[in-house]
C-alpha positions as CSV (number, residue, x, y, z in Angstrom):
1,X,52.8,36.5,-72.5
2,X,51.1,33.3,-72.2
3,X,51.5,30.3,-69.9
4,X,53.8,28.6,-71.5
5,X,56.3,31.6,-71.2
6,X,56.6,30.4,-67.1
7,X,58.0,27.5,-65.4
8,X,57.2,26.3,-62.0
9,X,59.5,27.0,-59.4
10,X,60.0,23.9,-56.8
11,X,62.1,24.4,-52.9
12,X,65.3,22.9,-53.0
13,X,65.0,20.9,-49.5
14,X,61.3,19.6,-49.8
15,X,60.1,19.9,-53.8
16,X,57.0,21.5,-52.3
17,X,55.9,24.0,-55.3
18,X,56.4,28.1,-54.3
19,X,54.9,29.6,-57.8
20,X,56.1,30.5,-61.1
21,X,58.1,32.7,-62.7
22,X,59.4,34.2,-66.3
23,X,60.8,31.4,-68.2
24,X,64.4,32.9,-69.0
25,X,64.6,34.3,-64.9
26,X,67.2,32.5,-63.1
27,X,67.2,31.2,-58.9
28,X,69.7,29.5,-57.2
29,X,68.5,27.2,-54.2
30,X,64.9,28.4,-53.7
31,X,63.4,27.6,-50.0
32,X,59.5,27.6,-49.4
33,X,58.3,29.4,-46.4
34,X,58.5,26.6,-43.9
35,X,62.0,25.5,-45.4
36,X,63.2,29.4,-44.8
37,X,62.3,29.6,-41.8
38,X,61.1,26.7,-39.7
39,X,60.8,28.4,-36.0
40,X,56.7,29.3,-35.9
41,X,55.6,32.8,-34.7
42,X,54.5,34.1,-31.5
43,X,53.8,32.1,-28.4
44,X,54.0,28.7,-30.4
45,X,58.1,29.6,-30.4
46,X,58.9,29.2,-27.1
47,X,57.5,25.3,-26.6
48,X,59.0,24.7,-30.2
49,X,62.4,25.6,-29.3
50,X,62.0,23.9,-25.3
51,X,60.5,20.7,-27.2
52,X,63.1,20.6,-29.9
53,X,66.5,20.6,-27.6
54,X,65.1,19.2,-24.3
55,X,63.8,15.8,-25.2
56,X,62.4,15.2,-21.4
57,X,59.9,18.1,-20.5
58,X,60.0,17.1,-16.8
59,X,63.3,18.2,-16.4
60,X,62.3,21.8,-16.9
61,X,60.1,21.7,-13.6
62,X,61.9,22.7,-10.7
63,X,61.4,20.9,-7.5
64,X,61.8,22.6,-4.1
């Protein structure tokens, strides 16, 4: 095999590349890693998902 027996394979959402692959191999819809799975890892998670669906972060302190 040379290089010419691969073609590039591009996400289907953002036409970021992902890699290559045998020329005659077939994939449906292929999703980069970001595209896949956008929530980040770890401790990061927890202000993505409290900035993503709360717009205002002052409503999440509570006053007493």
């Amino acid at each position: 095999m040379n290089i010419y027996d691969k073609k590039s394979v591009r996400c289907s959402k953002c036409d970021r590349f992902i890699g290559e692959i045998d020329y005659d191999a077939v994939v449906t819809l292929p999703k980069c890693g970001k595209c896949a799975n956008p929530l980040p890892e770890g401790d990061d998670k927890v202000q993505y998902i409290v900035s993503k669906f709360n717009k205002n972060p002052a409503n999440l302190i509570s006053q007493t």
